[in-house]
C-alpha positions in Angstrom: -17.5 13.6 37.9 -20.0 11.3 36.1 -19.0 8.6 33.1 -20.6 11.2 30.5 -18.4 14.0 31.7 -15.2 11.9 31.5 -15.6 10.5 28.1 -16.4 14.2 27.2 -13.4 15.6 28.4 -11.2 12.6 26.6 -13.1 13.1 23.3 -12.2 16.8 23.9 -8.6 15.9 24.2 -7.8 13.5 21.4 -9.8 16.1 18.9 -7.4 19.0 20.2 -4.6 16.8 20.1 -5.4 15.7 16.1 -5.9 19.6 15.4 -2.5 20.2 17.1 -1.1 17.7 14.6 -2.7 18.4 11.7 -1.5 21.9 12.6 2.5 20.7 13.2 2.3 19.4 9.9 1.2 22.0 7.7 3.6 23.9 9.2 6.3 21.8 8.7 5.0 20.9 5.0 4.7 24.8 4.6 8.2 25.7 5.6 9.8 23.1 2.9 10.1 25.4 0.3 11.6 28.5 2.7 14.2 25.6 4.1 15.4 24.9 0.5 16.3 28.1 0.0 17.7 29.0 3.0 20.2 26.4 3.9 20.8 25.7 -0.2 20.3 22.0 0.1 18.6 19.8 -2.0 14.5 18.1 -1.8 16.1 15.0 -0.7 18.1 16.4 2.2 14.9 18.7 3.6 12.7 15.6 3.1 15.0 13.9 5.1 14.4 16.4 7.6 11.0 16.5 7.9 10.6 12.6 8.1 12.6 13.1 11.1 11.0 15.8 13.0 7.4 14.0 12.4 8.8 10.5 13.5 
């Protein structure tokens, strides 16, 4: 493979990678709100949670 088709397929990767993480995180930020309500705890505690899982 030639230098072109390398930096290709890297530039290919980091943009899927940044989709995929763009992706975990409205996930995440989306399921907030479902969490609250299903365990009964408070903001805090869920934001708590989700500074963990995206750390």
């Amino acid at each position: 493979m030639n230098e072109n088709t390398n930096r290709l397929m890297v530039t290919v990767a980091v943009m899927l990678s940044a989709i995929m993480v763009l992706l975990d995180m409205t996930i995440a930020n989306v399921s907030l709100p479902h969490m609250m309500g299903a365990l009964g705890v408070t903001s805090e505690q869920v934001t708590c949670s989700h500074v963990l899982f995206d750390g």
